[in-house]
N, C-alpha and C positions, 0 to 999 in steps of 0.2 A: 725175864731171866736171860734169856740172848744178850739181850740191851747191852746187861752187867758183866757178861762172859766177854762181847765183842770189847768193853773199853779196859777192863782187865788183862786183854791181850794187847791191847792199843797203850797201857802205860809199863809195859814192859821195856824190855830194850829195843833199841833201833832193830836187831838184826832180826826180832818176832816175825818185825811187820811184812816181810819176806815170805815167813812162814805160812800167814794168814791167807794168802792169796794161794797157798797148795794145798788147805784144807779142803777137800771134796766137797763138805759140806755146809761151811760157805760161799764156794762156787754155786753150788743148785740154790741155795736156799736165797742167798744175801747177794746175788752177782751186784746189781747196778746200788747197794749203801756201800757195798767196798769200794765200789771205784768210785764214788763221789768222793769217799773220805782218803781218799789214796793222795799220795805227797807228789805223786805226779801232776797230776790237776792243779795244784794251786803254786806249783814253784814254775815260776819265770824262763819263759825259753829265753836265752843268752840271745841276744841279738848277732846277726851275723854281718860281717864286714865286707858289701859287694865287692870291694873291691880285693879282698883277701882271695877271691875264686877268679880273678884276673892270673892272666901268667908274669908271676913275678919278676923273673928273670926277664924275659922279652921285653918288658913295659917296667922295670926298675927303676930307670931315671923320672918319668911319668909319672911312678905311683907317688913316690917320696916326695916330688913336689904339690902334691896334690894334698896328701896325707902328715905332710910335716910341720910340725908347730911350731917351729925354726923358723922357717924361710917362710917366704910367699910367693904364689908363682907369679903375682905379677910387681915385681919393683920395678921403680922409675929406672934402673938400671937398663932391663930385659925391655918394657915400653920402649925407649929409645934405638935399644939394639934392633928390635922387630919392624919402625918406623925406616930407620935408616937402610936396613935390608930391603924390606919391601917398597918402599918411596921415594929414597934418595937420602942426602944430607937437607937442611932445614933449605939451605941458601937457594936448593932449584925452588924451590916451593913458595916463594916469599908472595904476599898477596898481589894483586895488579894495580899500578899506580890508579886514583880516582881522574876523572878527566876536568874536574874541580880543582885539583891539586896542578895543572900543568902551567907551567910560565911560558908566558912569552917573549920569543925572542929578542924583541927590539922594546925592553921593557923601559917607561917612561914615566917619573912619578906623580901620582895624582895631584900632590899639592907641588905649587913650582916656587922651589928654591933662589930662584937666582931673580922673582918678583916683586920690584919696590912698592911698597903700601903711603900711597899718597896722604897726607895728613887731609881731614876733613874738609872740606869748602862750604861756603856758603850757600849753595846750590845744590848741596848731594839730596837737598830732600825731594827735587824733581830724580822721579824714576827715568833714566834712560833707555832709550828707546833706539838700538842702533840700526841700520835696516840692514838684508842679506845680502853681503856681496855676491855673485852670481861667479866665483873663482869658476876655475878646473879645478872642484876636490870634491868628493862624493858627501854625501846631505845624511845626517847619523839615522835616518829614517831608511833610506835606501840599503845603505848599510844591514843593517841587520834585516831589511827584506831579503837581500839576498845572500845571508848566511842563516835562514831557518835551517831548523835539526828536521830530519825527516820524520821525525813523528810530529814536529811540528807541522808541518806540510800537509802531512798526512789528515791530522784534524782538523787544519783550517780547510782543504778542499772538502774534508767529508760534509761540515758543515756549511760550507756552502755549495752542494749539490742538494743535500735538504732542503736549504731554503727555496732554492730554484722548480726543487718540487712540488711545493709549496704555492713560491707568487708564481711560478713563471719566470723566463729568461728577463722578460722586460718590467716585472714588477719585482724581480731582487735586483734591478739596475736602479728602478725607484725608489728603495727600502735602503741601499746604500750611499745615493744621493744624496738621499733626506736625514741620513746619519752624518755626513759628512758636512750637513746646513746647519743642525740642529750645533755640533761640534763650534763651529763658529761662531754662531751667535751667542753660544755659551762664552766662549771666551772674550767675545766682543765687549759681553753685559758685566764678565766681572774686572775687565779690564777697567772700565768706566764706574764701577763701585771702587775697588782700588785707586784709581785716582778723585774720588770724593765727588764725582759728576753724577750727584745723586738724580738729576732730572732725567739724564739720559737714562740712567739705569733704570729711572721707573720705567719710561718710556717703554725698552725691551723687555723690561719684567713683565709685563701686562702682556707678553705674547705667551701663550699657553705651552708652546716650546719649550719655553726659557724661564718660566715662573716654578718650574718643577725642581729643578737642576739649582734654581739659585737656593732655591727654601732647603735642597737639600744640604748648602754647602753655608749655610747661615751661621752654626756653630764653630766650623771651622773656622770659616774671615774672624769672628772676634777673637782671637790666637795669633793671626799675624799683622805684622805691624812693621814698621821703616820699610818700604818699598825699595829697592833699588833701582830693577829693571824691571820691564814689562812686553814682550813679543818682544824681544831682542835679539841681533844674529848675532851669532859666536863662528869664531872658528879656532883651531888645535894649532899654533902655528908650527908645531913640532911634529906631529903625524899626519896634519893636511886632510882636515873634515871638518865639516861646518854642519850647525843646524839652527834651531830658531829657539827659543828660551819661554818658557810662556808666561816665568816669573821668577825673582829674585826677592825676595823677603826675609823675615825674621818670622820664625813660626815659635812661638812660644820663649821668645828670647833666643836662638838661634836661628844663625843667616842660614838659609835653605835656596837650591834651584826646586822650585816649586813646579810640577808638570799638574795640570787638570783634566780629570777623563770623565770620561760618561759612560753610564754600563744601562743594561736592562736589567742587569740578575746582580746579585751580591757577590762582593768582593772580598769580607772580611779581611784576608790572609795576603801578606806583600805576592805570596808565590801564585795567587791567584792574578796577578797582574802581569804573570807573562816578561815581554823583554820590556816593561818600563821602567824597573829599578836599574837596566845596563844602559837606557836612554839619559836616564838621571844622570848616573854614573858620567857617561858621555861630557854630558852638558854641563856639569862642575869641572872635570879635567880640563874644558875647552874653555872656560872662562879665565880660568887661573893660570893658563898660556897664550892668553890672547891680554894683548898692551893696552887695548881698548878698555879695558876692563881694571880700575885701582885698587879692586881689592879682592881678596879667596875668598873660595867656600869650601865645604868639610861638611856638610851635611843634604841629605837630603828627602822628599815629602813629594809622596806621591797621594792625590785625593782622587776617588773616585766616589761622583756626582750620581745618582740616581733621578730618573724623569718622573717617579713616581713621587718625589721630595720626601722620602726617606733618607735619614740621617748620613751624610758621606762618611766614606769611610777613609780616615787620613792615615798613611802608612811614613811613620817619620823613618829614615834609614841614617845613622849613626853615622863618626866615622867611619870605625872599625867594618858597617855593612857597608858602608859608600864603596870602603878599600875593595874587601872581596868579590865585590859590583865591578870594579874598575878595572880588575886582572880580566877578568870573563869577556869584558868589553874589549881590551883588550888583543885578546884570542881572537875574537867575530872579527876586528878589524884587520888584523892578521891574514883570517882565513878570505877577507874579501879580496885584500892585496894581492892576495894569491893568486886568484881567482882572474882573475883584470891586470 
């Protein structure tokens, strides 16, 4: 009977429902079903606008960017305006040249222009062999000894202070000796394969030095082919520096200065080779301004040999990388000038 009395008052009009809650005897009897069914409880508090309880006026400009669906507070407009106040114009800020990117002075082109290209002879199939003249002009080896970069410096002594820890003063004097024999006869035995003196070459092959180093560069030799030169001097007769050539070929159909190395560890990667692609570099520029010489090169092939006769690893260098080799070289020669 209540049930029917409370919803009887519940579909009366809106302004009852006012009433209900002053009935007395509702209050005692029914406090907590009327307030569950009260319209307060299930209608939605209005959300409120934090920022509406901000001080309007004070923070006016603020709010309206903040809260306008107009604008936005950050256009590429205001970005630049804020950059320019706090940083400057673009032009103080411009990044720092790369030390990659610098030219040198007294620049001199890799391939020489003004070079007459002798017609073939009868004879070009012996590789020339010229010897070193002993000028006044620094050796491209020296050269860039004494323009290492200081971290250069830095980890060739770190590593050889280890070694010394190692053998000892007088057994890393032996361990570099013997690096510096082994170097030679490498190049002695492929010299004498190169020129088709297969006897001699067994000969040194058979030295356990030298059997490691050739088996690794086995795949390589069948890839070059027409010999030019072979330990050949060169010199720059334009920038005045000489060095020695270890070989002039054709590597896979192009002419190459061919350099030979020997490592203990692996080399995959050209940038694992240090200054040899600027040595390369060097030794094509120096060819193709030295008169001794009838014909350019544009390319170049750095191999390095392993003793354990794992496969070498041939690094071909392009023109285009010859060029960028060639500026660098360059610089170093530059900075030795300087220097002296």
């Amino acid at each position: 009977l209540v049930r029917m009395q409370f919803l009887q008052i519940l579909s009366r009009k809106p302004g009852s429902l006012e009433m209900l809650f002053q009935i007395p005897f509702c209050q005692k009897q029914f406090p907590y079903t009327c307030l569950s069914t009260s319209a307060c409880v299930y209608s939605k508090k209005k959300k409120v606008n934090s920022y509406e309880q901000v001080d309007q006026e004070k923070y006016k400009n603020l709010v309206h960017s903040v809260t306008s669906y107009k604008t936005s507070a950050q256009t590429p407009e205001t970005i630049l305006e804020e950059d320019n106040l706090l940083y400057g114009p673009p032009g103080k800020h411009r990044p720092p040249i790369k030390a990659g990117t610098k030219t040198p002075k007294n620049w001199v082109p890799l391939i020489n222009p003004s070079k007459r290209i002798l017609p073939v002879s009868s004879d070009s199939n012996v590789p020339m062999k010229i010897g070193l003249q002993r000028m006044k002009m620094p050796s491209v080896t020296r050269i860039l000894q004494e323009t290492l970069s200081p971290q250069q410096i830095f980890y060739l002594e770190r590593w050889k202070q280890k070694m010394i820890e190692e053998l000892g003063k007088e057994g890393f004097e032996e361990y570099t000796k013997n690096l510096f024999l082994q170097g030679e006869l490498f190049h002695s035995a492929l010299e004498s394969i190169l020129l088709s003196e297969e006897k001699a070459a067994k000969e040194q092959g058979e030295d356990d030095i030298v059997a490691g180093y050739l088996s690794s560069v086995e795949h390589v030799l069948e890839d070059i082919s027409e010999v030019k030169a072979l330990e050949s001097g060169v010199h720059h007769e334009t920038l005045q520096y000489l060095g020695l050539v270890d070989c002039v070929a054709k590597y896979r159909g192009r002419l190459c200065v061919i350099d030979w190395k020997t490592s203990e560890k692996p080399k995959p990667f050209l940038q694992n080779t240090y200054d040899n692609p600027l040595q390369v570099a060097a030794y094509i520029g120096a060819i193709n301004h030295d008169a001794n010489y009838d014909f350019q090169v544009r390319c170049g092939l750095v191999v390095v040999a392993y003793k354990n006769g794992s496969p070498a690893h041939p690094h071909f260098m392009d023109p285009d990388l010859c060029s960028q080799y060639w500026n660098k070289w360059l610089l170093r020669l530059e900075e030795y000038m300087d220097k002296n």
